[in-house]
N, C-alpha and C positions, 0 to 999 in steps of 0.2 A: 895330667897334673897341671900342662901350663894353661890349660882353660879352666881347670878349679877352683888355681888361688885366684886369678881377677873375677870368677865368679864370686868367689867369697866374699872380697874386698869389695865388689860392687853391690852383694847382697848386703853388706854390714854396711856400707856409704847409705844404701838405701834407708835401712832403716833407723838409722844418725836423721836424716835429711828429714826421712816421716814424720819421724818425731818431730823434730822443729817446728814444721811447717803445719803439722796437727794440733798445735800449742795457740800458733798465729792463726790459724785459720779460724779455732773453735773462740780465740779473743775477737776475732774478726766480725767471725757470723754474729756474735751476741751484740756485739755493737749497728752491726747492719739489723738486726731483728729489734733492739731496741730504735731505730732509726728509723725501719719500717713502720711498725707499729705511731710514734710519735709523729710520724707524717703523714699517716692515715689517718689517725685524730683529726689534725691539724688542718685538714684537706675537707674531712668532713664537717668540722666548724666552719670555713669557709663556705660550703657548702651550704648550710644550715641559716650563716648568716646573709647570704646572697639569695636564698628561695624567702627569707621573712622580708628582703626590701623588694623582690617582687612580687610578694603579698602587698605589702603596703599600694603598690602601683594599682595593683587587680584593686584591692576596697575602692579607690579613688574612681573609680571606672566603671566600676561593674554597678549599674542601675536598679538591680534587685533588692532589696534589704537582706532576705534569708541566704541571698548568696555571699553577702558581704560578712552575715555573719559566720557562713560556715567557712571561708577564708579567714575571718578572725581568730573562731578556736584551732585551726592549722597553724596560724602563725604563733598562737600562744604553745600548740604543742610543739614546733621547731623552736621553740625557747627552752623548752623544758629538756630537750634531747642536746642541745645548744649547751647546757650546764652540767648535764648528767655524761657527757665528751669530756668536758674539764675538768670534773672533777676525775673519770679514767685517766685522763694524762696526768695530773697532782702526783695521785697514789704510784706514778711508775715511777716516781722518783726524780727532780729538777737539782740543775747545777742551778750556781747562783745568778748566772746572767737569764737560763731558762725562765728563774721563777719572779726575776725583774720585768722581765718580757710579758710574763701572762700577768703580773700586777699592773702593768700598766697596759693591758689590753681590757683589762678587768674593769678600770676606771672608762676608760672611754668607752665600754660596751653601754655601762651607765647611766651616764653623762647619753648615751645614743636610746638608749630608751626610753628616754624621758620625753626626746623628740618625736619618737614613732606613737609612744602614745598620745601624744597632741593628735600626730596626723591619722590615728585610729578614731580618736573623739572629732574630727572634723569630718573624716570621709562618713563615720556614721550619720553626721547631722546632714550629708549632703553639702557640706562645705567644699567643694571639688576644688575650687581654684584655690582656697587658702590651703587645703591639707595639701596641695600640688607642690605649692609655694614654698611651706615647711619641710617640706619631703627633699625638696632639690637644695634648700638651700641650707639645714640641718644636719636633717638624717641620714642624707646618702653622703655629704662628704666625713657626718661624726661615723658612717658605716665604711668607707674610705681607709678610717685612721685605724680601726681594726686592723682591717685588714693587713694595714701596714704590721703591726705590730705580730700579724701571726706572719707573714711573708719574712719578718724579722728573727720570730724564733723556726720556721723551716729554714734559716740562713745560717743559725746557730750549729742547727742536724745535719747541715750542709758540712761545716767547720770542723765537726768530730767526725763525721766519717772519713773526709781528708784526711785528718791525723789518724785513723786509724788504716787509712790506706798507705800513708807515710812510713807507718811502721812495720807495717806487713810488707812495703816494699824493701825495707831494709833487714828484714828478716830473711827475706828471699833473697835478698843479694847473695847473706850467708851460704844458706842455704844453695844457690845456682854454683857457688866455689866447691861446696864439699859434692857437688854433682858433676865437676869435671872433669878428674879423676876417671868417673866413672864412665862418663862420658867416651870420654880415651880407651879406656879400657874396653867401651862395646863398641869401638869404633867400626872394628872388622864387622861385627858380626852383626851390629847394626847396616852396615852398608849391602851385607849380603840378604837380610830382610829386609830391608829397605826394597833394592832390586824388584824379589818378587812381590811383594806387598804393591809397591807403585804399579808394576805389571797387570795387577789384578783389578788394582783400583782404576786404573784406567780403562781398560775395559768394560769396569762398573758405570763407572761413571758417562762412557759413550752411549753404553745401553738408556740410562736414566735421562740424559740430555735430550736423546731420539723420542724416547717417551713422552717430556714434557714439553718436546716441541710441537711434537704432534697433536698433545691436546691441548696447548696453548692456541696454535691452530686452527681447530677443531670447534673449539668457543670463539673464536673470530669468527668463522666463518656462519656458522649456525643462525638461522634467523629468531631461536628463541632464547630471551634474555635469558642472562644465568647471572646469580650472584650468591658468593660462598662467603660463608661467617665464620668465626670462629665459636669458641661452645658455651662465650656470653652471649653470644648474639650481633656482635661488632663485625662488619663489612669485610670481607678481605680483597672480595676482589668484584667488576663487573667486567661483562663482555661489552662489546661496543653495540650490541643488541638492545643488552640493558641500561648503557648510556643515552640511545635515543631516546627510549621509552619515559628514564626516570627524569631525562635533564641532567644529569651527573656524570661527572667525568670521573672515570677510576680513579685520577690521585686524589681528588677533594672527599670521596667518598667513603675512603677508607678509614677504619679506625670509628666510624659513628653508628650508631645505632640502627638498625634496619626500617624503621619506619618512618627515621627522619629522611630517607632515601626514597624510600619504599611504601609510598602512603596511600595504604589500601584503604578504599571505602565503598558503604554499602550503596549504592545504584539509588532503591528507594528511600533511605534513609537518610542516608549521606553522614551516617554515622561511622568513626572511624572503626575496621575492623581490629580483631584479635591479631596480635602476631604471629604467622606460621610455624617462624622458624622456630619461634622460643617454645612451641608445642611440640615440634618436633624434636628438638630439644630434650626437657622434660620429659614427654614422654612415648619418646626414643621409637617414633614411628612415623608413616607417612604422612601430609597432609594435604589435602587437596582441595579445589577450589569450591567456595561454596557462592549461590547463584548469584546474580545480579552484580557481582565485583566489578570495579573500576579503580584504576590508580590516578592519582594526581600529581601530575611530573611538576618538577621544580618551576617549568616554564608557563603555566598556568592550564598545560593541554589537559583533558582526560580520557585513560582509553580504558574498552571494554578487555579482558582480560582474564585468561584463566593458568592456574600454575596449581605447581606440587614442589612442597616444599620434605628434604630429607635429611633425615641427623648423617655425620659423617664417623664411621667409626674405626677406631685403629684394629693392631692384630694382634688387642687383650681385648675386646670388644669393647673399650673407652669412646665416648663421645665427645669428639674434638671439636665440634665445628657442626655445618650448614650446610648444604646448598637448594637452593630456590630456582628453577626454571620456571619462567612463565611467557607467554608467548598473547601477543595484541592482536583479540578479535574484533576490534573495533569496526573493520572493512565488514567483515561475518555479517555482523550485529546489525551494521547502518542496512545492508543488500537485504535483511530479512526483516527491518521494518519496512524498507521501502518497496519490498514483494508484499509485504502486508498491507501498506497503505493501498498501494495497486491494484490489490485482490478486493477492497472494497471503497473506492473513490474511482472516479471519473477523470483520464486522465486529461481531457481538454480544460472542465471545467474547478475538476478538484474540489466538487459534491463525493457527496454519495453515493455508491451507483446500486442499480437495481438488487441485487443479490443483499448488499448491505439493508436496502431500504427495508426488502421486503422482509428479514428477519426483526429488525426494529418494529416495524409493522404486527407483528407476531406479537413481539412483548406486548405492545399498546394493549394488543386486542386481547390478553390474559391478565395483564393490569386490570383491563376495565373489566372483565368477568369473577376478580379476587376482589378488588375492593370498591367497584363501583364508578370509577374514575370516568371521565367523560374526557374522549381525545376528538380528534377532527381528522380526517384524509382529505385532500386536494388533490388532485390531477387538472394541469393544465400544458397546453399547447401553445405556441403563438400562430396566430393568421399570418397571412404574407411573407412567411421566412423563408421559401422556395424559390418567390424574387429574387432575391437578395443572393442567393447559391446560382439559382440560373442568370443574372444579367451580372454578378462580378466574380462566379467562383465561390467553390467551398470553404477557400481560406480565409475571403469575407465572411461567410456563414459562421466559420470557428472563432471568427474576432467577436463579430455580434456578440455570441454567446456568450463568448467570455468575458466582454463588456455589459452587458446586461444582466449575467448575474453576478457581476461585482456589483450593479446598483441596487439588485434585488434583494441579496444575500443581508443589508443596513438595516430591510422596510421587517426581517425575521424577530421572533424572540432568541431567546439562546438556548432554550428550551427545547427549542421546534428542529425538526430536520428537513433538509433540502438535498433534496436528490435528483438526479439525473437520470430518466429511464433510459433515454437511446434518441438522436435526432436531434428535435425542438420539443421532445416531451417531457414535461418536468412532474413532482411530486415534492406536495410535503405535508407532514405528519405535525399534527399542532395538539400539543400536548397539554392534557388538563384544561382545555377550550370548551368555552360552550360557543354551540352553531353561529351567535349570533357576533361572538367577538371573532368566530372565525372566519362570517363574512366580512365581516371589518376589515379585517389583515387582508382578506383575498381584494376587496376595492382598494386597499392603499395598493397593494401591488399592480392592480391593473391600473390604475394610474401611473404608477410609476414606466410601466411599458407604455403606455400612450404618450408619456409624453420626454421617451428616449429617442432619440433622432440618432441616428447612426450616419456617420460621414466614410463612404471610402471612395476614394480618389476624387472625382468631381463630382459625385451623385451621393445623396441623403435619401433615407427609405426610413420608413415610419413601421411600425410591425403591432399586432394586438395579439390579443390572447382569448381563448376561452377555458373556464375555470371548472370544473365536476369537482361537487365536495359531497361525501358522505359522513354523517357523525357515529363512530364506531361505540357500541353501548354493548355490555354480556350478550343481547339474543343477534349479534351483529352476524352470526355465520364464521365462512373463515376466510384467509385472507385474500381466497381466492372470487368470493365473492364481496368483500367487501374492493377489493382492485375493479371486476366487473361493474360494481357499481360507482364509483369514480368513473372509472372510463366512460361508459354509459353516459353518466352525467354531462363530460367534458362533450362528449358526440353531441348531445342535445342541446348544447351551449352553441354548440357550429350550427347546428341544425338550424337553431332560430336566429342567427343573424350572424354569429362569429361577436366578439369580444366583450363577451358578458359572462353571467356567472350562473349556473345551475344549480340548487342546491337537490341532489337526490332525496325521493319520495317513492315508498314501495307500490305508492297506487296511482305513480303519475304513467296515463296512457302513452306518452310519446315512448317514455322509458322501457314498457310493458311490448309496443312494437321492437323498440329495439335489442329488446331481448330475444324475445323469437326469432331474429334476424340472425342474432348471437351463436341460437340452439343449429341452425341452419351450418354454420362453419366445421366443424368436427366432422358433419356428414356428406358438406363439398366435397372437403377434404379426403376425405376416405373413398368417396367414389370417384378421384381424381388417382388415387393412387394403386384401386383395385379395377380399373375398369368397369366404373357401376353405373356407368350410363348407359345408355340405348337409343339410337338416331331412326325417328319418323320419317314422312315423308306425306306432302299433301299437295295433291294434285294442283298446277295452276292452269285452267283450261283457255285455251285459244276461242273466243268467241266467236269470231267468224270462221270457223274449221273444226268441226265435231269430231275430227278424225283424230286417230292418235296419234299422228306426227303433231296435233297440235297443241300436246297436252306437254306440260311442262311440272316439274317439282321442285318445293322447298323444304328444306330440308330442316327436320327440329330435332329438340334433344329433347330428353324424358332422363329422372333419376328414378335407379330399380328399388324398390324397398327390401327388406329381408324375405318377406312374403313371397315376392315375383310381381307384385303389385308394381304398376309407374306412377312417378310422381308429374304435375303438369309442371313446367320449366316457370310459370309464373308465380310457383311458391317460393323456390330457392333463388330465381335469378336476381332479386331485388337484393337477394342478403350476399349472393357474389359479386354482384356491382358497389355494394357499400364496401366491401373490402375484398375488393381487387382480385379477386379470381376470377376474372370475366376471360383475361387473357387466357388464363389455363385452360377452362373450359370450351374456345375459342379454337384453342392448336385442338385440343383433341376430336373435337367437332369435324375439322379442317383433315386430321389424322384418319381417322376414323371411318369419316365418307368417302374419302379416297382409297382407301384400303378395300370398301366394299365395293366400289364403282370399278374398282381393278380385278376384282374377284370376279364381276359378272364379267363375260367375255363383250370387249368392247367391240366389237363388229356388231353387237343387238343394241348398239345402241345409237339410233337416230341426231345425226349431226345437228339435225335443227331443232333437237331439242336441248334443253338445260337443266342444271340444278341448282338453284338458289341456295348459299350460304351463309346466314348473321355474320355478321361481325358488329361487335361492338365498341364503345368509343374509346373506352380502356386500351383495346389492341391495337386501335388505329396511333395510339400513342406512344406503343411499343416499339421501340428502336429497331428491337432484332425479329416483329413480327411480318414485316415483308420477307425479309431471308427465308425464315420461315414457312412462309407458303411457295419459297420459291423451290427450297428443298423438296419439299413434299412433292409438287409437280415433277421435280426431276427423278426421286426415286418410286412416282409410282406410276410414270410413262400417260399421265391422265393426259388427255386432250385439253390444254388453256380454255378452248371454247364451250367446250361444257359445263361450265362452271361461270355461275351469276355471283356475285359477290352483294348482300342488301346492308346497307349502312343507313340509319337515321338519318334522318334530316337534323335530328339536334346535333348527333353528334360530328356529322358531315360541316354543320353549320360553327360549331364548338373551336374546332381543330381545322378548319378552312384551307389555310398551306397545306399541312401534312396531307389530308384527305385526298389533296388534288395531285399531290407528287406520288401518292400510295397508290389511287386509282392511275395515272398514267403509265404508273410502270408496266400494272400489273395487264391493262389496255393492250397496250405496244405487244405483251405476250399471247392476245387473243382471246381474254378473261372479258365476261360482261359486266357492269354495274345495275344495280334498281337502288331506287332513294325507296327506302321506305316510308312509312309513316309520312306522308308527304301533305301539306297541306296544318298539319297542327301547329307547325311554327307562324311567327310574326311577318318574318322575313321570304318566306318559301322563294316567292316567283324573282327576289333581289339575287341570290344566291344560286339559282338552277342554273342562271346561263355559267358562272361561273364554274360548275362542276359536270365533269362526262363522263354522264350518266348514258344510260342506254331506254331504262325502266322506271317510270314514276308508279308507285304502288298506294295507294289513296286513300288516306289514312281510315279504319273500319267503321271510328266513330259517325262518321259522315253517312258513308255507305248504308248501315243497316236501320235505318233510321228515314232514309231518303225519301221513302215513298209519304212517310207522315209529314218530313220537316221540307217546307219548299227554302229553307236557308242550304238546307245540308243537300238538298237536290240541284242549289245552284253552284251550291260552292263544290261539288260532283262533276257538271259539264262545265266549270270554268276551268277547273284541271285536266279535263280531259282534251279542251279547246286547245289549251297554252300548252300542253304536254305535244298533242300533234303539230300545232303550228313548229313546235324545235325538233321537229321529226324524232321526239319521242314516242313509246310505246307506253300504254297506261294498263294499271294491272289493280282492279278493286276488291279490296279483303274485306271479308264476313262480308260475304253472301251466303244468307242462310235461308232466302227461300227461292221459287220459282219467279214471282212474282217480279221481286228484285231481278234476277237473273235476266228475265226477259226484257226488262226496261234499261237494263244496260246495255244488252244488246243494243235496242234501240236508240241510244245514245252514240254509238259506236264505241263502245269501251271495248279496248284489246282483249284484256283478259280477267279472268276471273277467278277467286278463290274463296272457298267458303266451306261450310259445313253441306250446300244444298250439291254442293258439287263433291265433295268426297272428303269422308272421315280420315283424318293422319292413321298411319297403319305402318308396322316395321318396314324401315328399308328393303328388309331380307328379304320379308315377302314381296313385296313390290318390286325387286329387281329378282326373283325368283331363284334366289344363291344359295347355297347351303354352309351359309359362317358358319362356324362354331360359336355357340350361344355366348353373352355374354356373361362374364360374372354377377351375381348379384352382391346388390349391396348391402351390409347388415347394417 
């Protein structure tokens, strides 16, 4: 009973108090909804009149006419929505200071149109500086007094809600008396709820602080931007992720618009994009980045960029808000153009390099097969750039380049492409040319290199070029022969002197040789890689000593055909001396014969006899090709002394140092020399004392001809004179008959080699071994 009656008394105070306070509150709300409503008007006239004086700005500026005009009928339609506002606020109903307020807002809107239409009739005509002039010194202050006058009646709305908060305060006064009372009366038993209520709530509330600290946190730390909006679309919050990215600092940010923050645009367009959020928004799903995006931070940076943007919803499934993660691929983006640049540009010169060229190359050549177009290929070299790497370094070499084709790169069209194959070899594709403007371009650029002087450190080197052009037309083949024929070309530019210009011709003979030469390389190659050679052997016979201690061998090569057929070494060795397989063929030679001379058992083999082995001038130039035989000698236990070593006279004479430190070493190990071909040079008898030699071998030309020519019969006993007087040994090739044979004798020529004396025949057989055959070559 004694907690009945104060429940009573406190349910009856209550609803005394409800009552009141339901009286003031619903007098309340109607004044605040009228209040609302009048300051939304108010807000939106403002609005209305502040977008038509930045129309007026835009006419004056904007250079277009159809643009000025469609900013016209906008400002005329913000007039009409400007009236059709006032007139909604009239009808709510104005006190009389309200409706003094909007009468004399009424006159000066007026009084301010009269002005804006001057400065429409002038921005129309193109009057910019006068309709400027009226605009600043008019319009915007008669737009000013408006204003004033509506800032005056929200001042008004200001006034009555006071008084209506005045009243309700003093109604509540009431009202808080007849509540305390009741107050008193739940004092206990509010204290005893209170108790566990606070208990609870705090524990609540520990849990929810841990939570939001943790993903306050959480978004600190994260490297992708986050920004949450509420369910207009207005900012609530950024991470300091998306501070760096946007330029915004979370307090300035908030409360604005997402795209005034957040200004996405398109990559190619550079058109500003749709908004995520307000899609996600709308319609209340995810949205994700669509290609080429970029944002534009406040600070003028731009990054590449991809995000998902997602509605936020409560637990009646309401969409409250936003949130935006996006995350800066700009690092991504730059590393995978600049793998792309990489994958086709030259990274010294920063052409184009082969792979790019030659798919450009492609299009040319089906251009010109679809619509008849007529392009040009060039290939050229420069002369003398090996100078320049051997006497200062290849870092000079890389300057040159890179100087020279910054002069080269001015002499191009913009049309044209320039690329880098590999080395000092260049290319370029000249687009839409006929032959004769492309020789043109190719003499401005060889001038241009003739007369580049290159400076590094105290020495200047001069450099040329030779040019291979082919004009690429529908029946041109494909790009593999139209490259063959360029290159071609450029070879045949060296060929004839070095720094000129070839233009390819399907029926020029030089070109026709060096194609065959061409055809020759695939099948080096393959019998370099299958073992498709096979090493001869032809007697060199001791003149004065018919005995077989006095017969001696040189040793040749032959390539196997697919048949079992040999080829003679003088078909293909021309095409492996133009490109450098001479050394190749050279080890294996060296390989190969030793391998068989190890096979026969070397006690059958006569110490004072030899075997001659070519080498050519290629190998003599080869760094690592003394090593090389020096290897071979030690893993195949050969006797040094058996082994003659024949070196040219050209090439002996070519390479002069090298030759005489290559043959000394190999000397010092008990290896012989023979000059071959001896006698064909200019120089011969200046150069012999210089080189130690063992064997002068006499050049054939002379030789088989002797008995008819008495030049080639003296120039025969003058080498054989000067040969013995340096206590040389003289050794005369092609001798192909008796005749000959016999009269060298009589001359005292050491030795002898020829056809009259013994046909080349397998090593195998001639040293009587049983290899295992070799492969053939197909």
């Amino acid at each position: 009973m004694g907690f009945a009656i104060p429940l009573i008394m406190m349910i009856a105070l209550v609803f005394v108090g409800l009552g009141n306070m339901a009286n003031i509150q619903s007098r309340l709300k109607e004044i605040v909804e009228v209040h609302d409503q009048k300051t939304a008007l108010i807000t939106k006239m403002r609005f209305l009149a502040r977008e038509r004086t930045i129309i007026l700005y835009r006419l004056i500026t904007l250079p277009d006419p159809f643009d000025r005009d469609d900013e016209y009928m906008r400002f005329n339609s913000l007039g009409f929505q400007f009236l059709t506002i006032r007139k909604k606020l009239i009808e709510m109903g104005l006190n009389e200071e309200e409706e003094n307020t909007l009468e004399k807002q009424m006159e000066l809107t007026l009084s301010t149109i009269a002005h804006q239409a001057e400065v429409i009739d002038l921005a129309m005509l193109d009057e910019r500086e006068k309709a400027s002039q009226i605009l600043l010194d008019y319009a915007v202050p008669g737009q000013d007094a408006v204003f004033d006058q509506l800032n005056k009646f929200m001042a008004l709305q200001q006034l009555q809600v006071e008084e209506a908060v005045s009243i309700s305060t003093s109604a509540y006064e009431q009202a808080r008396a007849l509540m305390v009372l009741l107050s008193i009366g739940a004092l206990c038993l509010g204290l005893f709820v209170a108790v566990v209520v606070t208990r609870r709530t705090h524990k609540a509330e520990t849990t929810l602080f841990l939570e939001k600290e943790l993903a306050h946190f959480t978004l600190q730390a994260i490297g992708e931007g986050v920004i949450t909006t509420d369910s207009s679309g207005q900012i609530n919050y950024l991470n300091p992720a998306a501070e760096s990215l946007t330029g915004w600092k979370n307090k300035n940010a908030r409360g604005l618009p997402l795209l005034d923050v957040f200004n996405l645009v398109d990559e190619n367009s550079d058109q500003q994009l749709i908004n995520p959020v307000s899609i996600a928004i709308k319609q209340r799903r995810v949205v994700n980045t669509t290609s080429n995006t970029i944002v534009n931070n406040k600070d003028g940076f731009s990054y590449d960029i991809e995000y998902t943007s997602s509605p936020i919803l409560n637990s009646i499934n309401e969409v409250t808000g936003a949130v935006l993660v996006f995350r800066n691929l700009t690092a991504i983006q730059d590393m995978a153009k600049q793998m792309s640049h990489q994958a086709t540009h030259d990274a010294l010169t920063g052409l184009i390099n082969r792979h790019e060229f030659e798919e450009r190359l492609e299009n040319a050549l089906q251009s010109a097969r679809h619509d008849g177009s007529n392009h040009v290929l060039c290939f050229f070299d420069l002369d003398q750039f090996k100078v320049v790497n051997d006497t200062c370094g290849h870092v000079a070499g890389d300057e040159l380049l890179k100087q020279l084709v910054c002069n080269l790169s001015t002499r191009i069209r913009k049309s044209d492409t320039f690329a880098r194959l590999g080395g000092d070899e260049f290319a370029l594709l000249l687009d839409d040319c006929s032959m004769e403007g492309a020789v043109k371009l190719a003499n401005t650029m060889l001038e241009c290199i003739n007369e580049f002087r290159f400076v590094w450190e105290d020495k200047s080197f001069v450099v040329g070029a030779s040019f291979g052009m082919v004009v690429i037309t529908p029946s041109s083949g494909t790009i593999t022969d139209l490259i063959g024929a360029a290159d071609s070309a450029c070879y045949v530019a060296k060929d004839s002197g070095r720094n000129r210009i070839h233009v390819y011709k399907a029926t020029d003979s030089i070109l026709a040789q060096r194609r065959g030469e061409m055809q020759w390389l695939p099948l080096i190659r393959e019998a370099l890689e299958n073992d498709g050679f096979i090493l001869y052997g032809q007697k060199i016979l001791d003149l004065n000593d018919d005995s077989e201690k006095g017969i001696h061998y040189e040793t040749l090569v032959r390539m196997v055909r697919s048949d079992g057929s040999h080829i003679p070494p003088m078909a293909f060795i021309p095409a492996a001396e133009r490109y450098h397989l001479m050394p190749s063929i050279d080890r294996w030679v060296i390989k190969s014969a030793f391998e068989q001379l190890q096979q026969f058992h070397l006690k059958n083999l006569d110490n004072e006899q030899f075997w001659t082995i070519n080498l050519s001038g290629q190998s003599l130039c080869d760094d690592d090709f003394l090593d090389f035989i020096i290897a071979q000698f030690n893993r195949t236990a050969i006797p040094p002394s058996l082994v003659c070593f024949e070196i040219t006279e050209t090439a002996a004479v070519k390479n002069l140092s090298r030759a005489i430190d290559f043959m000394v070493k190999l000397k010092s190990m008990g290896c012989q020399f023979a000059l071959d071909d001896f006698g064909s040079g200019l120089s011969s008898f200046t150069y012999l004392k210089k080189l130690p030699v063992d064997y002068l071998k006499i050049d054939g030309s002379f030789v088989k001809d002797m008995l008819n020519d008495p030049i080639d019969m003296a120039m025969v006993e003058s080498i054989n004179q000067i040969g013995h007087i340096m206590n040389l040994r003289t050794i005369a090739e092609f001798v192909e008959d008796e005749a000959t044979l016999n009269k060298l004798r009589e001359m005292t020529i050491d030795f002898g080699q020829g056809y009259c004396i013994h046909r080349p025949q397998p090593i195998q057989d001639i040293l009587g071994s049983s290899k295992v055959p070799v492969q053939r070559h197909g």
